[in-house]
C-alpha positions as a LaTeX table, in Angstrom:
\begin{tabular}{lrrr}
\hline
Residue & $x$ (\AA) & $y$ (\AA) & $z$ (\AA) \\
\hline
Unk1 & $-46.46$ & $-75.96$ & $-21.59$ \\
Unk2 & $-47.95$ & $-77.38$ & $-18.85$ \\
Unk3 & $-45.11$ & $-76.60$ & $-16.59$ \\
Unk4 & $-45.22$ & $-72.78$ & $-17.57$ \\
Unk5 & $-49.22$ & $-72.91$ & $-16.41$ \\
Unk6 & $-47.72$ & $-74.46$ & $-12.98$ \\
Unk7 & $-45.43$ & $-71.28$ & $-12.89$ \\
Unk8 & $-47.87$ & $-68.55$ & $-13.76$ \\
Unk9 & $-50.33$ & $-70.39$ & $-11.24$ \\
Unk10 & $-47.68$ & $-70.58$ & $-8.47$ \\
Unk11 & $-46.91$ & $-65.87$ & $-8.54$ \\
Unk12 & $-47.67$ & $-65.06$ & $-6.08$ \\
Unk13 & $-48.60$ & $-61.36$ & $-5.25$ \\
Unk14 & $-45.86$ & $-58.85$ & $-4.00$ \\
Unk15 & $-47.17$ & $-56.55$ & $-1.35$ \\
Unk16 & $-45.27$ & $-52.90$ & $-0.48$ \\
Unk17 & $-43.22$ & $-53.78$ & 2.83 \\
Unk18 & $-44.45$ & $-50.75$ & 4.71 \\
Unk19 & $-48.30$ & $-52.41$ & 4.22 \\
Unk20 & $-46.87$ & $-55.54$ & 5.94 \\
Unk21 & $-44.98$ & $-53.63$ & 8.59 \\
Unk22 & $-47.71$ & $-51.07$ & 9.30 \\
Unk23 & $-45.06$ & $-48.08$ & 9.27 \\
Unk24 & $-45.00$ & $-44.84$ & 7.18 \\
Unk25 & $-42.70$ & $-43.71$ & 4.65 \\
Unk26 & $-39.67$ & $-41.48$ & 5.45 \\
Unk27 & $-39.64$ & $-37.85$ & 3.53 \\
Unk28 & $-36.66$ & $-37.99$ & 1.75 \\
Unk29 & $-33.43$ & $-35.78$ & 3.42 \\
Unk30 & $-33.68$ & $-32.34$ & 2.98 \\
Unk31 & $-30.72$ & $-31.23$ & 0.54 \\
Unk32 & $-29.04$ & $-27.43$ & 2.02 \\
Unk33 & $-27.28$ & $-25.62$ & $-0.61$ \\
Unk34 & $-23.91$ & $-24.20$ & 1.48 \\
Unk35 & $-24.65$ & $-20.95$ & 3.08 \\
Unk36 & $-22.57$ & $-18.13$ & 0.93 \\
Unk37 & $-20.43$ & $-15.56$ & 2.83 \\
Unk38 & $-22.89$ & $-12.76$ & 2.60 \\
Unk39 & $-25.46$ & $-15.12$ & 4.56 \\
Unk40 & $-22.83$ & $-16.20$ & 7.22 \\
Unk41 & $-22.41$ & $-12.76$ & 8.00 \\
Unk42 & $-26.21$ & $-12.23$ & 8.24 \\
Unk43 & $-26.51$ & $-10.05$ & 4.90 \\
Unk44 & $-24.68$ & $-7.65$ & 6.56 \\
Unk45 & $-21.98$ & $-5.17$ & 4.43 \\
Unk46 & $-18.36$ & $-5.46$ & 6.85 \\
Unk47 & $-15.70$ & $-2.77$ & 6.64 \\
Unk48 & $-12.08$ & $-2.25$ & 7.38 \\
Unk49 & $-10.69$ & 1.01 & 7.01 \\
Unk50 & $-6.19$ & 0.92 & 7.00 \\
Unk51 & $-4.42$ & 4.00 & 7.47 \\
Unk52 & $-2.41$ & 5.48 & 4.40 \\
Unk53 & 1.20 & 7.19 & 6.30 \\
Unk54 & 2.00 & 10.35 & 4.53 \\
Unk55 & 5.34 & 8.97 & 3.09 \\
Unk56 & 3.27 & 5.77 & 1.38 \\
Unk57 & 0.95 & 8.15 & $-0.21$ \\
Unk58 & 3.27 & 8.66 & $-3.30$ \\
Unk59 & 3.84 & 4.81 & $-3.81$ \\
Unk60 & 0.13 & 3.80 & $-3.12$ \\
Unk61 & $-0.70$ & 6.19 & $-6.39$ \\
Unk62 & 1.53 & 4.26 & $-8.66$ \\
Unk63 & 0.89 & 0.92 & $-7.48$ \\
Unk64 & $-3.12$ & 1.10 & $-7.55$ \\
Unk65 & $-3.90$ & $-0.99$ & $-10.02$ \\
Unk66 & $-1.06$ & $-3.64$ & $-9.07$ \\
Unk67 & $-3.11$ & $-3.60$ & $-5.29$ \\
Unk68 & $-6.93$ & $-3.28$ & $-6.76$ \\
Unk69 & $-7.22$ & $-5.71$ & $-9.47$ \\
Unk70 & $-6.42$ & $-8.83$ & $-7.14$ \\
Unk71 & $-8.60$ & $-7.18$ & $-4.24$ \\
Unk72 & $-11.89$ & $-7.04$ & $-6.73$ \\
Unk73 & $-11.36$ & $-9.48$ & $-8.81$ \\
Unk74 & $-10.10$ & $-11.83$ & $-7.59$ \\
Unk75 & $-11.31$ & $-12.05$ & $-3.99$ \\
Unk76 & $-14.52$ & $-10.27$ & $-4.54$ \\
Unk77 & $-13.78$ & $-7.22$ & $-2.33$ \\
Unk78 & $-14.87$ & $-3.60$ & $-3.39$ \\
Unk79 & $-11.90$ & $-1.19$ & $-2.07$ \\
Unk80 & $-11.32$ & 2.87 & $-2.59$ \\
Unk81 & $-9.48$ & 5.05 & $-1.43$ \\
Unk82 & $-10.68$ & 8.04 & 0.39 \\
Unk83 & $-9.08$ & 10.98 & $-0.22$ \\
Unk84 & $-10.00$ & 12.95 & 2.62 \\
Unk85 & $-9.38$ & 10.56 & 5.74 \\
Unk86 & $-6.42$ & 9.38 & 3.75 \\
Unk87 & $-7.86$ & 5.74 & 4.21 \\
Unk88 & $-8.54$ & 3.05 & 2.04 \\
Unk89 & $-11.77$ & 1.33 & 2.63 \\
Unk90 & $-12.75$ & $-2.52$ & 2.08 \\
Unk91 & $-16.02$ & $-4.04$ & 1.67 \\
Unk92 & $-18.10$ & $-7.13$ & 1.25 \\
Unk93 & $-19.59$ & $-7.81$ & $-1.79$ \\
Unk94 & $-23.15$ & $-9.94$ & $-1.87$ \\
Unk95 & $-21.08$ & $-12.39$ & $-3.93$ \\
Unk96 & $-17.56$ & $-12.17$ & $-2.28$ \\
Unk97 & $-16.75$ & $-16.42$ & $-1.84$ \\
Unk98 & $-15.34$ & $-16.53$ & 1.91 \\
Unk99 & $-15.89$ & $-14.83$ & 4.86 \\
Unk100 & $-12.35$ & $-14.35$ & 5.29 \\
Unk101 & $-11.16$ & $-12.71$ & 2.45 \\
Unk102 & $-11.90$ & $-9.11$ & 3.88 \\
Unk103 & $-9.57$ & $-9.35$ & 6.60 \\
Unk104 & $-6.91$ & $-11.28$ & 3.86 \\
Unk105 & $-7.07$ & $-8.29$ & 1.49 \\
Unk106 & $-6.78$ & $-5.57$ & 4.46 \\
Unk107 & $-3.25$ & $-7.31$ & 5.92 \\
Unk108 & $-2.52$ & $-7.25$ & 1.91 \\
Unk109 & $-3.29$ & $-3.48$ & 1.95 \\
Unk110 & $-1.57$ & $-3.26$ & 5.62 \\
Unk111 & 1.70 & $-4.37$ & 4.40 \\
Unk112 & 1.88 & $-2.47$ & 1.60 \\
Unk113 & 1.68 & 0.69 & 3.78 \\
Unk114 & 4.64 & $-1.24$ & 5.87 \\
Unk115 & 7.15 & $-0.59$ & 3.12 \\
Unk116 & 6.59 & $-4.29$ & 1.80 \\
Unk117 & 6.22 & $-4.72$ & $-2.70$ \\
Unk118 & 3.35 & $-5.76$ & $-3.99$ \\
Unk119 & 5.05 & $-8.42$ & $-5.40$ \\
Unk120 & 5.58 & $-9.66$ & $-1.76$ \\
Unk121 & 2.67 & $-8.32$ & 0.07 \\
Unk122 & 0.19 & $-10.06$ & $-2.23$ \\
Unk123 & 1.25 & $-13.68$ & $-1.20$ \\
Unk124 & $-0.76$ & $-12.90$ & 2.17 \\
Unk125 & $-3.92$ & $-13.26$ & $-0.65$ \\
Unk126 & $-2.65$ & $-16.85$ & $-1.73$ \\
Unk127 & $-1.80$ & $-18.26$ & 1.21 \\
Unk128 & $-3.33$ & $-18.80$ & 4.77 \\
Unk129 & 0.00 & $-19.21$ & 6.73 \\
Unk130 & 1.46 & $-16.27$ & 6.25 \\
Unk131 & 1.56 & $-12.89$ & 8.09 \\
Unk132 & 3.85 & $-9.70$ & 9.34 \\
Unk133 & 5.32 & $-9.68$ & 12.58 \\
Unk134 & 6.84 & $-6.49$ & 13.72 \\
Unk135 & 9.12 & $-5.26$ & 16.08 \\
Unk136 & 11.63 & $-2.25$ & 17.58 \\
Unk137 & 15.39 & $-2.53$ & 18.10 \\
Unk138 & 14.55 & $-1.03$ & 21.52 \\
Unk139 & 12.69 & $-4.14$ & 22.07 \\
Unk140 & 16.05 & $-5.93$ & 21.73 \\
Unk141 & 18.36 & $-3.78$ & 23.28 \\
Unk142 & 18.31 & 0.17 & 24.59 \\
Unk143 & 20.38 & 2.16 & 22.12 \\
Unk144 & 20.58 & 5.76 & 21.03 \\
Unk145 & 22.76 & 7.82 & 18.85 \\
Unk146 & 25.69 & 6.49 & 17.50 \\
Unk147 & 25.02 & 2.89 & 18.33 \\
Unk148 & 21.19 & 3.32 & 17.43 \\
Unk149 & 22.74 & 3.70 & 13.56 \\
Unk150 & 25.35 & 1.26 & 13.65 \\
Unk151 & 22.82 & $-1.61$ & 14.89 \\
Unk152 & 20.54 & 0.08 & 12.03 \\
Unk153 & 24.09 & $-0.91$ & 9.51 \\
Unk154 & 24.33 & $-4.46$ & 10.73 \\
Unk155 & 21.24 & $-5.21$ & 10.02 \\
Unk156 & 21.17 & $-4.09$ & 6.71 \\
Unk157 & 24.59 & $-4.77$ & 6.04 \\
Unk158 & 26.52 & $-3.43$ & 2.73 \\
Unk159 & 24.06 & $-2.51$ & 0.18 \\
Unk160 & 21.74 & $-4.64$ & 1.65 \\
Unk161 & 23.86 & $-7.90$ & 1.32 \\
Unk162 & 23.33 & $-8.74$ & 5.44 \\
Unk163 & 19.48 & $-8.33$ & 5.17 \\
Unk164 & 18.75 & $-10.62$ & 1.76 \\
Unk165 & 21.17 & $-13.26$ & 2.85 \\
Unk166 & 18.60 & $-13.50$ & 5.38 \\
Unk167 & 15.66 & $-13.33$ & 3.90 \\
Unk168 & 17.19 & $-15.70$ & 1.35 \\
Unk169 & 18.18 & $-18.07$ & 3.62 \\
Unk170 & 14.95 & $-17.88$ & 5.68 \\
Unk171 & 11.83 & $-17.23$ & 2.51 \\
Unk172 & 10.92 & $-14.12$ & 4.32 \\
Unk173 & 10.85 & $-10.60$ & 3.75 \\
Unk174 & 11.93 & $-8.26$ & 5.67 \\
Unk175 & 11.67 & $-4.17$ & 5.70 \\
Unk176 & 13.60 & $-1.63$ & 7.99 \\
Unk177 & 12.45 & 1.24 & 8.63 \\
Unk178 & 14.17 & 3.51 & 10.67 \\
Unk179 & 14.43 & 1.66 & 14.16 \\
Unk180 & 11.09 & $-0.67$ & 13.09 \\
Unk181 & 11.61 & $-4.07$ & 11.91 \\
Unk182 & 8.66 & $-5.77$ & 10.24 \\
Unk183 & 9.21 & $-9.55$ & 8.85 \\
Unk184 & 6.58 & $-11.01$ & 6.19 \\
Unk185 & 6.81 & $-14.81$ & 6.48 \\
Unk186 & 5.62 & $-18.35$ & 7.93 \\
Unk187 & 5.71 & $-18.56$ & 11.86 \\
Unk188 & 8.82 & $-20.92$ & 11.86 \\
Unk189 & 10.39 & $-18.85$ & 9.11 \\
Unk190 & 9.80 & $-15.00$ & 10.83 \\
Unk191 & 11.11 & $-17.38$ & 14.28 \\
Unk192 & 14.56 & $-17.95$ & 12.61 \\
Unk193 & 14.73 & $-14.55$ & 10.56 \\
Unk194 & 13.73 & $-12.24$ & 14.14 \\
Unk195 & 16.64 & $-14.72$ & 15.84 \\
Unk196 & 19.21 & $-13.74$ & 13.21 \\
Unk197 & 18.30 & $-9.79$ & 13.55 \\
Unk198 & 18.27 & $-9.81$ & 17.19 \\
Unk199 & 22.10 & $-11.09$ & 17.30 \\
Unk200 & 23.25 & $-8.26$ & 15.08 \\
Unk201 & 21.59 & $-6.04$ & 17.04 \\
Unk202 & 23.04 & $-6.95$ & 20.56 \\
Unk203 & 26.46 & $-6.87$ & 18.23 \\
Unk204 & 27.29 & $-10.42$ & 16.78 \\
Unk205 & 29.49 & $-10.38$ & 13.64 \\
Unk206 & 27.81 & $-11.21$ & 10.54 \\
Unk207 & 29.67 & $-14.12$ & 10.02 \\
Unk208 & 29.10 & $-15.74$ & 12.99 \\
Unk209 & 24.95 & $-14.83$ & 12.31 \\
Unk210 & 25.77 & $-16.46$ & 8.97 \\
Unk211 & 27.09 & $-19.87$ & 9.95 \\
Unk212 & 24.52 & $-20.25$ & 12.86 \\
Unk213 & 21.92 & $-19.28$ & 10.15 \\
Unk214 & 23.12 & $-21.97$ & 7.60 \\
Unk215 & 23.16 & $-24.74$ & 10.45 \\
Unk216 & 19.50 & $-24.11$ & 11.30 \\
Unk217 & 18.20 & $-23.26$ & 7.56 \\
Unk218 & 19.80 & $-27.12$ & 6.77 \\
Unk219 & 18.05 & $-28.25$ & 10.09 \\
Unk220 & 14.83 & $-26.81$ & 9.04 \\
Unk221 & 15.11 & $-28.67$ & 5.30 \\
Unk222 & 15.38 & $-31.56$ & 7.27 \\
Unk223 & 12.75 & $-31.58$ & 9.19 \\
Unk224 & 10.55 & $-30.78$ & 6.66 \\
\hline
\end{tabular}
């Protein structure tokens, strides 16, 4: 007993350490909530207006619903289609997620109107690597006439067979139309498809564009 009296006698009184040290007390850290898209861009409404070509019109009609129900619901964008400019318009919604999902859905929208599926076209939504890289034959090589159409048959091959052997080969997509190439697909993917093209148009035999096309596909797999 006498020994717990020595105890309680012996506490000794705790005193706050900033009364010892003389300092004040730190406010605690001001928690920021992140700023939303629609505060980024100052609370402003952005655009972007893409062109409808007369011969897309037709296929833009029966695909709507394919192209609008990713664009609003999924990445927050409001989109219409005016039917006197023959545009159709994007815009920011006060609750759209990222700033950068405008310009995402108006490539979407842009290679659609390329000649691209929707299928195809809508991977530009999922991923950020992606995009369309386009180009002329008479970029490659001068041609007219005659030779202008048989470059135009290389490329595609019969029924088609040279052009998804390369897209195959390569995970791209790729549309012709007329003398216009465009090629949907990673940088180093669109690198190797745009090689492939170019050699049938300068006049390389498909088989030869084959083989050199299954050495650097195996390369690539490699590498990666």
């Amino acid at each position: 007993m006498e020994s717990n009296g020595g105890a309680s006698s012996m506490d000794l009184e705790t005193v706050p350490a900033e009364q010892k040290l003389g300092t004040v007390s730190l406010p605690l850290k001001p928690k920021f909530e992140p700023l939303t898209a629609h505060e980024m861009s100052g609370g402003k409404i952005q655009f972007r207006k893409v062109s409808v070509p007369q011969h897309r019109y037709t296929p833009l009609k029966k695909a709507w619903m394919e192209i609008y129900t990713p664009i609003y619901d999924q990445m927050k964008i409001d989109v219409r289609m005016n039917l006197k400019n023959r545009k159709v318009e994007l815009k920011t919604r006060s609750d759209t997620p990222e700033v950068g999902n405008l310009q995402k859905c108006a490539d979407f929208v842009h290679a659609f109107m390329l000649g691209f599926d929707v299928i195809d076209a809508v991977a530009l939504l999922r991923m950020d690597e992606l995009y369309v890289d386009s180009f002329e034959i008479k970029d490659v090589k001068t041609l007219r006439g005659e030779h202008l159409s048989r470059a135009i048959g290389r490329l595609s091959g019969k029924g088609g067979k040279t052009k998804f052997a390369i897209e195959n080969a390569t995970k791209t997509r790729i549309v012709i139309a007329d003398s216009k190439i465009h090629i949907l697909g990673s940088f180093v993917n669109i690198k190797v498809a745009r090689d492939s093209l170019c050699s049938l148009i300068l006049g390389s035999p498909a088989g030869k564009v084959y083989s050199k096309l299954r050495a650097v596909t195996s390369r690539l797999a490699e590498r990666f």
